[in-house]
C-alpha atoms as an extended CHARMM CRD file, in Angstrom:
* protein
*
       108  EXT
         1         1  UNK       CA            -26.9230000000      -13.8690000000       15.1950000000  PROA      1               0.0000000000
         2         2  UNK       CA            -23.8810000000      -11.6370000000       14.9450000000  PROA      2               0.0000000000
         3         3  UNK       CA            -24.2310000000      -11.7830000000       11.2480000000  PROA      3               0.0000000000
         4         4  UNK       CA            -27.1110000000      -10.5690000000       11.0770000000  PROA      4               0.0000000000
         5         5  UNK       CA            -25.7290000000       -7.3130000000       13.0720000000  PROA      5               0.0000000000
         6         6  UNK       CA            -22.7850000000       -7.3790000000       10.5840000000  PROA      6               0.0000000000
         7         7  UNK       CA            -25.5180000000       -6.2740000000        7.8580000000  PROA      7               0.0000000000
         8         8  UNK       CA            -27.3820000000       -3.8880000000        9.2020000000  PROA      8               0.0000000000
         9         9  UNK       CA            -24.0760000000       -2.0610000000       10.9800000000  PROA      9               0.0000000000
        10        10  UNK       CA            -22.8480000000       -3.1590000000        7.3410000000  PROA      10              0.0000000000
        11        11  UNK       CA            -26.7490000000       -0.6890000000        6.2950000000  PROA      11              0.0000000000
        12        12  UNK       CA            -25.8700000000        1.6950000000        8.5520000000  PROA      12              0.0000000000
        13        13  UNK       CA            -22.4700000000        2.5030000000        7.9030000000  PROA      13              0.0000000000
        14        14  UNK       CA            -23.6650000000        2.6080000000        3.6720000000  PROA      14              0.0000000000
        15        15  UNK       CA            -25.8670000000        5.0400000000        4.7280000000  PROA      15              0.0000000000
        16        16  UNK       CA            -23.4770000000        7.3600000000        6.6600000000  PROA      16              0.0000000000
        17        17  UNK       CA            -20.8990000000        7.0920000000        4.1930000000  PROA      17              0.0000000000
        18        18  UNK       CA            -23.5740000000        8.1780000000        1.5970000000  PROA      18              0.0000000000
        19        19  UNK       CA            -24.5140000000       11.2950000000        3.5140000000  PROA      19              0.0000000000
        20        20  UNK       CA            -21.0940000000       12.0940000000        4.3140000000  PROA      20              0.0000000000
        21        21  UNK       CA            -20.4130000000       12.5420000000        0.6880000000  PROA      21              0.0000000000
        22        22  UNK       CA            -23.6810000000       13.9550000000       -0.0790000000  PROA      22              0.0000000000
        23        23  UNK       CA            -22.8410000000       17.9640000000       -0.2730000000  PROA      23              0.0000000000
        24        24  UNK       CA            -26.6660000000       19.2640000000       -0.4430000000  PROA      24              0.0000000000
        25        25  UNK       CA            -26.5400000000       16.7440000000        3.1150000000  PROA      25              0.0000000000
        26        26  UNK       CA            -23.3080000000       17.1730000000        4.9040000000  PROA      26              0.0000000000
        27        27  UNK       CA            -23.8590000000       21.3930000000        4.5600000000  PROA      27              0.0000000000
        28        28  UNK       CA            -27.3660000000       21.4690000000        6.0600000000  PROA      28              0.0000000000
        29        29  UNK       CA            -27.9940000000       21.7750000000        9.9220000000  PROA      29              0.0000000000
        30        30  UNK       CA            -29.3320000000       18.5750000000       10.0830000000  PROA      30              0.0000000000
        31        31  UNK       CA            -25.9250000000       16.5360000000        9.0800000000  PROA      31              0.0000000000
        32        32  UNK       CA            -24.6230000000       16.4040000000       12.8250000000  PROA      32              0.0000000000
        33        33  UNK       CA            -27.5150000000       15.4980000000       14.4970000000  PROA      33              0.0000000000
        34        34  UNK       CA            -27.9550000000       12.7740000000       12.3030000000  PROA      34              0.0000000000
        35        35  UNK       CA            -24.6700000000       11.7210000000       11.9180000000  PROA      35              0.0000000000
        36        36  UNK       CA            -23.8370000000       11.4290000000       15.1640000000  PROA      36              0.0000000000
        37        37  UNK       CA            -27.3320000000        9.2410000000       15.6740000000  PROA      37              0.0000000000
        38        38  UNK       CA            -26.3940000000        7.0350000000       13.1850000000  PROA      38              0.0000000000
        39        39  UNK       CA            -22.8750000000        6.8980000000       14.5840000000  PROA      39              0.0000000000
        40        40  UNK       CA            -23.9350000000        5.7460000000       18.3490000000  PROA      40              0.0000000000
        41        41  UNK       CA            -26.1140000000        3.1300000000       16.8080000000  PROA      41              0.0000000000
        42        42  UNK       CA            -23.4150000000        1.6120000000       15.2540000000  PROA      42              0.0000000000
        43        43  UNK       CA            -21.6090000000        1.8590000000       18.2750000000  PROA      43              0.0000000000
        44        44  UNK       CA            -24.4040000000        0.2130000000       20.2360000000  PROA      44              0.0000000000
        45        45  UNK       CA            -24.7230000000       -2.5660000000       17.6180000000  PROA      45              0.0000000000
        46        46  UNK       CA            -20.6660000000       -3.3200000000       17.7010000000  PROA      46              0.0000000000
        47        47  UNK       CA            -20.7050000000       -3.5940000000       21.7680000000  PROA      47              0.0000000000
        48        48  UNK       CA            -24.2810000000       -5.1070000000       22.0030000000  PROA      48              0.0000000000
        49        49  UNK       CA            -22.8130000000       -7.8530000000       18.9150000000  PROA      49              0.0000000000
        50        50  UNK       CA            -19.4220000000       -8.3360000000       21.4140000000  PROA      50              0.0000000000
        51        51  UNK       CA            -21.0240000000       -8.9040000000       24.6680000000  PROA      51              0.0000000000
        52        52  UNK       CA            -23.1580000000      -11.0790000000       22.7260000000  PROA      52              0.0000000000
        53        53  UNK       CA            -20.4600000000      -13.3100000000       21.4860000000  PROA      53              0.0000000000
        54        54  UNK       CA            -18.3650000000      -13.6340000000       24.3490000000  PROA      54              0.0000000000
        55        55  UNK       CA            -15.5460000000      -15.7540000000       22.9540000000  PROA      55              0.0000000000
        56        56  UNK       CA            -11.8540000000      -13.8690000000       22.4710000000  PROA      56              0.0000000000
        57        57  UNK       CA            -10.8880000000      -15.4720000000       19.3200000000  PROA      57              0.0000000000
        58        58  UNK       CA            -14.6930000000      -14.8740000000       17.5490000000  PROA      58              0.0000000000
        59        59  UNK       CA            -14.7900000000      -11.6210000000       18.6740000000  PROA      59              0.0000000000
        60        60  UNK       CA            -11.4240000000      -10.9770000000       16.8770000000  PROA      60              0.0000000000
        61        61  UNK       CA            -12.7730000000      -12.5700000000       14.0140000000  PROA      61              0.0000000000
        62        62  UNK       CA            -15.8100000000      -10.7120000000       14.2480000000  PROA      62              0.0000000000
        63        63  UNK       CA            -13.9360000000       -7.6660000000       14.6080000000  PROA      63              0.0000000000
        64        64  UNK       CA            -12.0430000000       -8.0840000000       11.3530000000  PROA      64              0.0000000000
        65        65  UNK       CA            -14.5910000000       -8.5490000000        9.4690000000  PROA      65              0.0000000000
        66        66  UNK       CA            -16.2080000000       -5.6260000000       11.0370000000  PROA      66              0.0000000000
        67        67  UNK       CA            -13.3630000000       -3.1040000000       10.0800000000  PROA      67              0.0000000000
        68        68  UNK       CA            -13.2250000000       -4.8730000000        6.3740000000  PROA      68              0.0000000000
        69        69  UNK       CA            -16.8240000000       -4.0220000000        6.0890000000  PROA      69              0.0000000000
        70        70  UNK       CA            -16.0910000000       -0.5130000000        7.2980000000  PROA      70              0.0000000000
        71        71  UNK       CA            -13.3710000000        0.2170000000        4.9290000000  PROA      71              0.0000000000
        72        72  UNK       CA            -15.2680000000       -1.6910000000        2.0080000000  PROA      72              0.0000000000
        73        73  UNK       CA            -17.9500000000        0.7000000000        2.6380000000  PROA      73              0.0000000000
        74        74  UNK       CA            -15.9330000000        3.6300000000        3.0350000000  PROA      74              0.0000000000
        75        75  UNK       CA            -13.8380000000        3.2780000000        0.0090000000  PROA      75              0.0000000000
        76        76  UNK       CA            -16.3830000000        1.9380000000       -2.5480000000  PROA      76              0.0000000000
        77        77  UNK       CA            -19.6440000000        4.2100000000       -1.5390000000  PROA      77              0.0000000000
        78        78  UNK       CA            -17.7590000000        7.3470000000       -2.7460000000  PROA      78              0.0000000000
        79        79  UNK       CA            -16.3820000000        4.8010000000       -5.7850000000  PROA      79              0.0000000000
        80        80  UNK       CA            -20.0270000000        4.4000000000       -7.1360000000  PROA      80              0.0000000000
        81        81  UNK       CA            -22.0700000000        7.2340000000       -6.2110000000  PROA      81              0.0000000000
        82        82  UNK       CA            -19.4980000000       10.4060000000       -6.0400000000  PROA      82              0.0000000000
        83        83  UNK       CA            -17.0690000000        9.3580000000       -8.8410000000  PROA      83              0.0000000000
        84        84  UNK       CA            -14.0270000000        9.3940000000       -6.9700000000  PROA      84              0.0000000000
        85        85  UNK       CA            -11.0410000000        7.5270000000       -8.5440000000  PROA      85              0.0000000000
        86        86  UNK       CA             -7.6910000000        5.9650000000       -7.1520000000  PROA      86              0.0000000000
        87        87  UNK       CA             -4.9870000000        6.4180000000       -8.4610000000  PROA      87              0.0000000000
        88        88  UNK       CA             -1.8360000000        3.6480000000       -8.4890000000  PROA      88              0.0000000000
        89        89  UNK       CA             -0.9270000000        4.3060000000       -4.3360000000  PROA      89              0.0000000000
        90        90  UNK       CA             -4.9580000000        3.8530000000       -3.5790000000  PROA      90              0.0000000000
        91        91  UNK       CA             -5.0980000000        0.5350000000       -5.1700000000  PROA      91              0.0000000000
        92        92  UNK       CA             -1.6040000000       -0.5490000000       -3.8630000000  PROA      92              0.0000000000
        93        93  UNK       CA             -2.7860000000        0.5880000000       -0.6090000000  PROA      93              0.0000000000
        94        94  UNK       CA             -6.3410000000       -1.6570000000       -0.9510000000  PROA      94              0.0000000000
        95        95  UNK       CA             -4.6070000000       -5.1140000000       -2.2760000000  PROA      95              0.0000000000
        96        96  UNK       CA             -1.7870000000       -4.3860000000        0.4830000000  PROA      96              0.0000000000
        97        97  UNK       CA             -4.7760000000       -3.8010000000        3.6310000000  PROA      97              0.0000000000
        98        98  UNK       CA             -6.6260000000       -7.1540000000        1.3900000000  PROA      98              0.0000000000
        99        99  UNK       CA             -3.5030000000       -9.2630000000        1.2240000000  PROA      99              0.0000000000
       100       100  UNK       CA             -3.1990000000       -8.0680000000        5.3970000000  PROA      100             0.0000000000
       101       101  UNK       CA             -6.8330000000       -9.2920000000        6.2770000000  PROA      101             0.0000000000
       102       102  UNK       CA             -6.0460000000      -12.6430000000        4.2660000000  PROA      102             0.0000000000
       103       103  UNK       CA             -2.8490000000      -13.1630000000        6.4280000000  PROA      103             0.0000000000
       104       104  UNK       CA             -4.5630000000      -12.6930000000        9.3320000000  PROA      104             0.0000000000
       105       105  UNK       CA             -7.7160000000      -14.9320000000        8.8330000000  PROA      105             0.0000000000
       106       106  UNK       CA             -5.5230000000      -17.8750000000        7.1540000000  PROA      106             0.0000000000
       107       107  UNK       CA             -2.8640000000      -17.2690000000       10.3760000000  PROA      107             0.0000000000
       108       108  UNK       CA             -0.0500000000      -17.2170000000        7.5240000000  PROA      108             0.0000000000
């Protein structure tokens, strides 16, 4: 069941990072309001998902996989819809944060 709350945080947070990058959006009046909706759902979903679970070492799992979502989100949304580039240090930085998630879930 967690999984399926990894997806639609995994929706939610797509959506925010759209309208964060969205100018006509993130400069009307109705950006923070939203935002911060959108936001506290999120934040429901991740401690709703964690009570849920209950275990230590799932939840840690769980919880990588929830910040890799988050940052694979974050950093390709803006990628594909707002034609923002990395340069040489962005993609370092994205193998180097990859390579540390790999460590991690293979205990390497």
């Amino acid at each position: 069941m967690e999984w399926f709350w990894l997806a639609v945080a995994g929706l939610i947070y797509t959506l925010c990072a759209y309208l964060c990058y969205n100018e006509n959006f993130r400069n009307s009046g109705w950006y923070l309001p939203i935002t911060l909706t959108i936001g506290f759902a999120a934040v429901v979903i991740w401690f709703t998902t964690v009570r849920m679970i209950g275990d230590r070492h799932r939840i840690y799992f769980y919880s990588l996989m929830w910040d890799a979502l988050l940052c694979a989100v974050y950093y390709l949304i803006p990628i594909l819809f707002f034609g923002v580039r990395l340069d040489r240090w962005g993609v370092l930085g994205l193998l180097l944060m990859t390579a540390g998630l790999v460590l991690v879930k293979l205990r390497l």
